[in-house]
Structures are given as C-alpha cells and as structure tokens.
N, C-alpha and C positions, 0 to 999 in steps of 0.2 A: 812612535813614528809620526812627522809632521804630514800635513797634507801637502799637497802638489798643487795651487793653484794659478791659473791662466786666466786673465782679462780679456776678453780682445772685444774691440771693436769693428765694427764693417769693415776698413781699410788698416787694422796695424793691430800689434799686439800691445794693448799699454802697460800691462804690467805684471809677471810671473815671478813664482819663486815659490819657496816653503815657509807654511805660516802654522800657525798653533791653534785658529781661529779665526773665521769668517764671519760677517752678519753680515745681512741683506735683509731690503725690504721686498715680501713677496704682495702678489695682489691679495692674498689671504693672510697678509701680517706678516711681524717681523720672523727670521728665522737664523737661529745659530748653527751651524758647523762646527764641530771637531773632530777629530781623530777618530774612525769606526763607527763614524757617522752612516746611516742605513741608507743605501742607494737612492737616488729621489731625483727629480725634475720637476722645477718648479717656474712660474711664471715673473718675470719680477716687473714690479713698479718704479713709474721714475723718483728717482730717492741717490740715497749715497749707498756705499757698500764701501766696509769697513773691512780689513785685513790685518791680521796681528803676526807680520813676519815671525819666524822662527827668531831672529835677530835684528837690531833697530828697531825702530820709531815705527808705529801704525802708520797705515796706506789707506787712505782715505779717497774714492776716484766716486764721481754722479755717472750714473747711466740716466739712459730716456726707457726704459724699459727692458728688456729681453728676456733671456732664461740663462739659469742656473743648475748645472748637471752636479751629481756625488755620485762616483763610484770608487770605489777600493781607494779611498783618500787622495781621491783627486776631482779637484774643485776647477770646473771650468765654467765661466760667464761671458757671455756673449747677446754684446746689445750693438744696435746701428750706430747708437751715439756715446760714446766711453771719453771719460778723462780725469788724469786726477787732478784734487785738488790744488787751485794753484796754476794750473796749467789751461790751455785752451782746447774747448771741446772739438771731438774727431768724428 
C-alpha cells in the first residue's frame, strides 16, 4: 500500500498524491518514510523534501521549515513557505 501524502503550505496545497517514499530533513537529521512507517511528528528544517510518486519522476519542493506528521501511511507536511522545484516560493 502507497503512502497518502499532502504538501501544503500557509496559503495552498503544493503538491499531493501517493508515493513509495518520502525524505526530509528534520532538525534532528535526515529521515525516511515508507510504507508502515510508525506514527511520528517531527520538526523539519529549511532543506528540500524529496517525494518518490507511486508513478513518474521524483518531486522535489524547499520548505523554510515546519512539521511532518506519519500516521496509518499518510504523510502530511506543512510549512509557511513550500514550493517545488523550479517553481516560485509560496
């Protein structure tokens, strides 16, 4: 079963769908997600956060910080400032 995850930033959602794989940088170091991943909240740092759709090309989006929830394989991150690569920050 893929995870369920949701980007959003302060004003929009940048980018959701199902993916295989998350990384992010937390204040305590980098951290992976997958599938059956144990419930967690963490803090993140401003860095990139990497997504490996279930299907296509990795999603690569910079936050300015926020947090990163896991439960029952669903991945939701939310920071003030989100955007993906390539694109202009929100």
């Amino acid at each position: 079963m893929p995870l369920q995850v949701e980007l959003v930033s302060a004003d929009s959602r940048v980018w959701s769908g199902e993916a295989t794989f998350v990384v992010a940088r937390t204040v305590d170091g980098d951290l992976g997600v997958l599938p059956g991943h144990a419930p967690l909240l963490a803090v993140l740092a401003a860095g990139e956060i990497k997504i490996s759709p279930a299907s296509g090309s990795d999603v690569v989006a910079t936050v300015d910080g926020g947090f990163l929830s896991v439960e029952h394989d669903r991945v939701t991150v939310v920071s003030d400032s989100a955007a993906l690569a390539g694109s202009t920050a929100r």
